[in-house]
PQR file with spaces between the fields and no chain letter, atoms N, CA, C, O and H, PARSE charges and radii, in Angstrom:
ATOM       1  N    UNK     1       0.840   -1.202    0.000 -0.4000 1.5000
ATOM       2  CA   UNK     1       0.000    0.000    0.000 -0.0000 2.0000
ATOM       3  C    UNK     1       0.872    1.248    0.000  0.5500 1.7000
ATOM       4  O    UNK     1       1.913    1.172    0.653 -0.5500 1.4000
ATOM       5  N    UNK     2       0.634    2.254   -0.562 -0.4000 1.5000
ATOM       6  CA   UNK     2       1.096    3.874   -0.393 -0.0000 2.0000
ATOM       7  C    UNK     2       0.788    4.460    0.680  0.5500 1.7000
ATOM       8  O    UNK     2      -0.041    5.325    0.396 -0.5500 1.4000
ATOM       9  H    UNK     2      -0.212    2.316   -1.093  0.4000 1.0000
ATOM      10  N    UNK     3       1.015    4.454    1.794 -0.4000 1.5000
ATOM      11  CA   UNK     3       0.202    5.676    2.633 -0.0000 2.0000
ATOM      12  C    UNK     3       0.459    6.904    2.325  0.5500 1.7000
ATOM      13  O    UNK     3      -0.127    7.743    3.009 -0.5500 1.4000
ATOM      14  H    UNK     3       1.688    3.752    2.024  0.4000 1.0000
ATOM      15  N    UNK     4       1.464    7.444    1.140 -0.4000 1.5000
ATOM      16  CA   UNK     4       1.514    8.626    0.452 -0.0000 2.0000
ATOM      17  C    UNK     4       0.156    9.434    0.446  0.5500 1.7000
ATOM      18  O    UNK     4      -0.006   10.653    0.499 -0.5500 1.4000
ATOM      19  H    UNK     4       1.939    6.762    0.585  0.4000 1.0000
ATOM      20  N    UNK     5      -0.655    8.546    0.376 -0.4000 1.5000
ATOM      21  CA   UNK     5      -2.197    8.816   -0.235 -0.0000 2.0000
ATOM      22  C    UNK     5      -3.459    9.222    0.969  0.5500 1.7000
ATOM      23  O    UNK     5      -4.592    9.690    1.084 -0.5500 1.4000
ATOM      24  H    UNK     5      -0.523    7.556    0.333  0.4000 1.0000
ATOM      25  N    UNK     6      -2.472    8.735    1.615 -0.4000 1.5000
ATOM      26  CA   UNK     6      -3.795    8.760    3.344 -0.0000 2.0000
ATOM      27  C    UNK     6      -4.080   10.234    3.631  0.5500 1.7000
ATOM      28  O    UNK     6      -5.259   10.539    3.811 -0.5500 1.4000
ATOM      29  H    UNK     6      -1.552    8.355    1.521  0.4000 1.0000
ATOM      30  N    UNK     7      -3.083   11.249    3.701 -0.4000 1.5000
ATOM      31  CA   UNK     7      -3.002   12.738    3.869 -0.0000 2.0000
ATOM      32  C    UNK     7      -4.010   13.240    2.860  0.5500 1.7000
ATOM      33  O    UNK     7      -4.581   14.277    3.195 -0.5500 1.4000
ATOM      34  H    UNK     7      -2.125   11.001    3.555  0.4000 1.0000
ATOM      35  N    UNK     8      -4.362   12.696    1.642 -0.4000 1.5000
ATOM      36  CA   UNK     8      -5.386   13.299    0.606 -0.0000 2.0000
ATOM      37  C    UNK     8      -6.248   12.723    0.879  0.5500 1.7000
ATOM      38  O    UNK     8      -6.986   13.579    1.367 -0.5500 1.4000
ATOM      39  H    UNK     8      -3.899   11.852    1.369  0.4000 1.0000
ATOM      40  N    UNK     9      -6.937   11.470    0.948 -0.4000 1.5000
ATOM      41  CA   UNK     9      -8.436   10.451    1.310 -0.0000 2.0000
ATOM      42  C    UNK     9      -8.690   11.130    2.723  0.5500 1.7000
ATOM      43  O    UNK     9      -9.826   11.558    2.930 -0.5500 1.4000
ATOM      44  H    UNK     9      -6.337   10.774    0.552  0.4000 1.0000
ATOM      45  N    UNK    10      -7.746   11.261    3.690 -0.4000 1.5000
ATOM      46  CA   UNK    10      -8.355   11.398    4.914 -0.0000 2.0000
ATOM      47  C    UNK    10      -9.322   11.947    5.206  0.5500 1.7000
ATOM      48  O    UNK    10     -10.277   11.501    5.842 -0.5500 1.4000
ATOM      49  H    UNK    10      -6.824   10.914    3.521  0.4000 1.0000
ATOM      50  N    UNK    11      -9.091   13.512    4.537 -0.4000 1.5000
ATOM      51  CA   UNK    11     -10.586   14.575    5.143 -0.0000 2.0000
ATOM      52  C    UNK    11     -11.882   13.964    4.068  0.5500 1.7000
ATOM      53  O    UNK    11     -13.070   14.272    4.165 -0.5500 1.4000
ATOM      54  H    UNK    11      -8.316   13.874    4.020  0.4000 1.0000
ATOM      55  N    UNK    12     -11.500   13.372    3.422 -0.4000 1.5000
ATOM      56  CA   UNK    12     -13.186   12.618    2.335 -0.0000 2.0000
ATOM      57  C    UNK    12     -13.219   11.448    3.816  0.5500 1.7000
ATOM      58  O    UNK    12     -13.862   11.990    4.715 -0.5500 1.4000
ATOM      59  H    UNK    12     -10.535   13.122    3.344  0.4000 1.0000
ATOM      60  N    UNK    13     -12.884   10.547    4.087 -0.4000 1.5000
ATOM      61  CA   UNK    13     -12.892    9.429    5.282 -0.0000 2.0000
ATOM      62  C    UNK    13     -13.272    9.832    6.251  0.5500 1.7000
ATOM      63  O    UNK    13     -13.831    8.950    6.902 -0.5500 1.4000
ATOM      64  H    UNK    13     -12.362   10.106    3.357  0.4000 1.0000
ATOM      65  N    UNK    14     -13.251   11.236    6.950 -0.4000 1.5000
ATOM      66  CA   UNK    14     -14.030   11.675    7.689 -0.0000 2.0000
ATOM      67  C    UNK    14     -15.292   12.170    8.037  0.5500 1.7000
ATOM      68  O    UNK    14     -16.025   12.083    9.022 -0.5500 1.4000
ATOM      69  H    UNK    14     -12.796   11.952    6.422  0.4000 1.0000
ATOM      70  N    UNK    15     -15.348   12.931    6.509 -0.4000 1.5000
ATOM      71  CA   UNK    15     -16.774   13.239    5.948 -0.0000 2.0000
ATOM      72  C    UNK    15     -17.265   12.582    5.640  0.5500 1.7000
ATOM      73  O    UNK    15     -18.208   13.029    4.986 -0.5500 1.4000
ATOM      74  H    UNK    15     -14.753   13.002    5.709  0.4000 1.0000
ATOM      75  N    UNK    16     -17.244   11.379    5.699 -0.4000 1.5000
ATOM      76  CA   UNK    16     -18.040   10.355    5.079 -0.0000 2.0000
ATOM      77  C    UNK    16     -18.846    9.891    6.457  0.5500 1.7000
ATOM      78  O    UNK    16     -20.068    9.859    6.602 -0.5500 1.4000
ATOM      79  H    UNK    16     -16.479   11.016    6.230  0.4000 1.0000
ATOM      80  N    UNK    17     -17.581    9.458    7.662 -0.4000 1.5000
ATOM      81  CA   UNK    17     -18.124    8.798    8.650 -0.0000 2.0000
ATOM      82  C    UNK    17     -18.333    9.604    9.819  0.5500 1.7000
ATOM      83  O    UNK    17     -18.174    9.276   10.995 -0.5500 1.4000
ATOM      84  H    UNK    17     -16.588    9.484    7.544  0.4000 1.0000
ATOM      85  N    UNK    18     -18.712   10.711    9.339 -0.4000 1.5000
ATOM      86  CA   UNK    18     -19.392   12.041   10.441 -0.0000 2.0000
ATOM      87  C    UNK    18     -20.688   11.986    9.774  0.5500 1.7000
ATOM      88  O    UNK    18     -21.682   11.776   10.469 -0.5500 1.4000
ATOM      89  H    UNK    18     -18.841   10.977    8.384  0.4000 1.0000
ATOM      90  N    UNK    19     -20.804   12.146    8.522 -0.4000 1.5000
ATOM      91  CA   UNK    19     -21.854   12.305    7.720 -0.0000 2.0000
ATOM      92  C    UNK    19     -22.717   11.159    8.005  0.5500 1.7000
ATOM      93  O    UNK    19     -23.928   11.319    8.157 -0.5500 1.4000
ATOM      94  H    UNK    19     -19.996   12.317    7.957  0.4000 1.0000
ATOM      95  N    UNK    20     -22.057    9.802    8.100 -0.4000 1.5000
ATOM      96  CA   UNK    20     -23.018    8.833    8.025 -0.0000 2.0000
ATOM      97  C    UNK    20     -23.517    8.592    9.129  0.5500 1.7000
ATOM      98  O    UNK    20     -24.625    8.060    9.194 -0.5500 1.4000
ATOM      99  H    UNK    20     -21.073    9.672    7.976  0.4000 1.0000
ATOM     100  N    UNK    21     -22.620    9.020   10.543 -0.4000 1.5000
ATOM     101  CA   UNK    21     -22.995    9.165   12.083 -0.0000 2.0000
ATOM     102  C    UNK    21     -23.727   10.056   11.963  0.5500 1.7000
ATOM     103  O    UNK    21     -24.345    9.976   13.024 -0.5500 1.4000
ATOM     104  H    UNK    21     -21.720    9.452   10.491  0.4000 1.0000
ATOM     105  N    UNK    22     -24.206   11.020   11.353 -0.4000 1.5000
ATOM     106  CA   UNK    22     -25.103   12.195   11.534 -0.0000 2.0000
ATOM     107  C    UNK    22     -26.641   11.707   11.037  0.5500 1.7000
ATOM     108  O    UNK    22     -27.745   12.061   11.452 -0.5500 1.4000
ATOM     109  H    UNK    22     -23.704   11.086   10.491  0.4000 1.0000
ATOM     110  N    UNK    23     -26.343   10.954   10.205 -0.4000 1.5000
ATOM     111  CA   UNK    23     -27.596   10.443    9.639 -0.0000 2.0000
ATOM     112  C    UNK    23     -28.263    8.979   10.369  0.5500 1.7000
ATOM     113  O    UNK    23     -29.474    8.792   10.255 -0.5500 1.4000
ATOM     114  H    UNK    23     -25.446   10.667    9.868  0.4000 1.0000
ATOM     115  N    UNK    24     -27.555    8.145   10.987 -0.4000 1.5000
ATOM     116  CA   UNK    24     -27.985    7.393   11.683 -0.0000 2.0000
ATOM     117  C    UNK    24     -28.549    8.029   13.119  0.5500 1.7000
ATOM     118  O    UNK    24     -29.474    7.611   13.815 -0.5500 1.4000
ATOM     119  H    UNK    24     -26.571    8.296   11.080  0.4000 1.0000
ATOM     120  N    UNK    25     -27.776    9.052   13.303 -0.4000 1.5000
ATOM     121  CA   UNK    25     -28.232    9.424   14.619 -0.0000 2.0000
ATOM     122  C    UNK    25     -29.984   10.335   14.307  0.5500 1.7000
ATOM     123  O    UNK    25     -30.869   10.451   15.154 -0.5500 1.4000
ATOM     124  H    UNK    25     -27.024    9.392   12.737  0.4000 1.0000
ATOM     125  N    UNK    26     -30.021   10.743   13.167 -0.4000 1.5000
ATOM     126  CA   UNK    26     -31.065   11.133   13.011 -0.0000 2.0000
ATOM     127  C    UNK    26     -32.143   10.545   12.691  0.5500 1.7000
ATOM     128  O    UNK    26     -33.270   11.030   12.792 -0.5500 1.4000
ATOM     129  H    UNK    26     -29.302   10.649   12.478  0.4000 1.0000
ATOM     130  N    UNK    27     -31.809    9.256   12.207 -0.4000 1.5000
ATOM     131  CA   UNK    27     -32.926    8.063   11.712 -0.0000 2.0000
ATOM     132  C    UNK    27     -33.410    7.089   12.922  0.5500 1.7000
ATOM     133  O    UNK    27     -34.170    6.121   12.931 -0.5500 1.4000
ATOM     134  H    UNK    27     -30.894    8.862   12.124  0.4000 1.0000
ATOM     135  N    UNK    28     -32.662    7.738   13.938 -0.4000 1.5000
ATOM     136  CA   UNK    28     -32.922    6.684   15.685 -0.0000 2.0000
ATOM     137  C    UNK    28     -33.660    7.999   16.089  0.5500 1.7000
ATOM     138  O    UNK    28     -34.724    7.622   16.581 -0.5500 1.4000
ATOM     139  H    UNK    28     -32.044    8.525   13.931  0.4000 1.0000
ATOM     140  N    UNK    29     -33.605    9.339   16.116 -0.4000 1.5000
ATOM     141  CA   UNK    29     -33.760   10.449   16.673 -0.0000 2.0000
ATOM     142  C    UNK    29     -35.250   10.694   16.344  0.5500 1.7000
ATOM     143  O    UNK    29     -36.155   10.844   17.165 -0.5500 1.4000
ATOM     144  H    UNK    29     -32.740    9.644   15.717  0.4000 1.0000
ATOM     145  N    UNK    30     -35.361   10.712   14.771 -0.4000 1.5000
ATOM     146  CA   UNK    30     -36.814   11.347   14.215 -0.0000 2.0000
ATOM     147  C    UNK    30     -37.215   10.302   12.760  0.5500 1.7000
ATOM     148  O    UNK    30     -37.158   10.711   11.600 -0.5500 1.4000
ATOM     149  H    UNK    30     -34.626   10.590   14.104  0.4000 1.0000
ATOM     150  N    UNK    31     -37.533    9.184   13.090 -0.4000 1.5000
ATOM     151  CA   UNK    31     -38.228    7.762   12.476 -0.0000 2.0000
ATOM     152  C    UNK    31     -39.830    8.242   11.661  0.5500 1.7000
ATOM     153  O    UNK    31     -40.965    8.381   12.117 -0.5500 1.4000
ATOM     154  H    UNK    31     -37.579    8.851   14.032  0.4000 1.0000
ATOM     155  N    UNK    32     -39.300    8.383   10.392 -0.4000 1.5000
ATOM     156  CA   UNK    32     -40.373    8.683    9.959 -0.0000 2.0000
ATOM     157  C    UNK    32     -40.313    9.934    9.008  0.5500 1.7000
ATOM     158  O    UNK    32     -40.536   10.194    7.826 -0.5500 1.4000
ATOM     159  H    UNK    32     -38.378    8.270   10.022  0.4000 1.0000
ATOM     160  N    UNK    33     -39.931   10.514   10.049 -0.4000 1.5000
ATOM     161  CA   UNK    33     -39.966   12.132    9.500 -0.0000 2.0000
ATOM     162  C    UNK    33     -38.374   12.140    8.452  0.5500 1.7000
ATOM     163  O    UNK    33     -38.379   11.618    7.337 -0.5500 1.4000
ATOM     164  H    UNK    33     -39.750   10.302   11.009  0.4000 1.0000
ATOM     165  N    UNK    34     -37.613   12.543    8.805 -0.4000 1.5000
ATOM     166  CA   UNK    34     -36.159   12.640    7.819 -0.0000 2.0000
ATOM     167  C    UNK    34     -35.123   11.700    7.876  0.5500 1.7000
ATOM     168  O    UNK    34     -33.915   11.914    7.976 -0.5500 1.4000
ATOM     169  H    UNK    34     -37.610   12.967    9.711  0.4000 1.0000
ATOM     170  N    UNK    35     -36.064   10.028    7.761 -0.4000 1.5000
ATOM     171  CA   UNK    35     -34.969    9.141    7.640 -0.0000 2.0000
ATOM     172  C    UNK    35     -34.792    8.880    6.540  0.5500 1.7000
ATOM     173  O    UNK    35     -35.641    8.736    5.659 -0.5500 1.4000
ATOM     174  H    UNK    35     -37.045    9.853    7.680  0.4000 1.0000
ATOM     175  N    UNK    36     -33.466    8.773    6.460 -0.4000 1.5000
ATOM     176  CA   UNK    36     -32.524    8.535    5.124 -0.0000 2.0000
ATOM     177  C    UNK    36     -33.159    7.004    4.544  0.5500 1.7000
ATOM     178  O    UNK    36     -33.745    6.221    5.292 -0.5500 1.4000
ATOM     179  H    UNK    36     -32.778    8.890    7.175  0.4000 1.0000
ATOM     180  N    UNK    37     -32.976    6.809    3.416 -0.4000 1.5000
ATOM     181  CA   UNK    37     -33.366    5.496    2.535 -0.0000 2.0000
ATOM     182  C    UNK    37     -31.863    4.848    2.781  0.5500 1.7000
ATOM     183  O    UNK    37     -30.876    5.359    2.253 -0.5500 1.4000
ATOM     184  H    UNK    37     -32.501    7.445    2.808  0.4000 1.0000
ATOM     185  N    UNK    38     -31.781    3.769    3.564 -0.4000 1.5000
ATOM     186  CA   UNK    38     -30.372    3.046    3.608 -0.0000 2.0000
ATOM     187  C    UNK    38     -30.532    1.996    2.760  0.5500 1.7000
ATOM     188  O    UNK    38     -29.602    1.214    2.562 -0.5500 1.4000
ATOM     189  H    UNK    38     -32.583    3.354    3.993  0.4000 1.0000
């Protein structure tokens, strides 16, 4: 593997798994109303 590459993917790898914690937490939070289609 390169980890050359980790310094560029990283901040997308974060946004991804903030983003996707944000949306689970909202689909336990408000069921119905603005849950995401998983």
């Amino acid at each position: 593997m390169k980890f050359t590459y980790l310094p560029t993917y990283l901040p997308i790898y974060l946004y991804l798994l903030i983003h996707f914690c944000f949306a689970i937490d909202s689909f336990f939070s408000h069921p119905g109303e603005t849950a995401p289609k998983l």
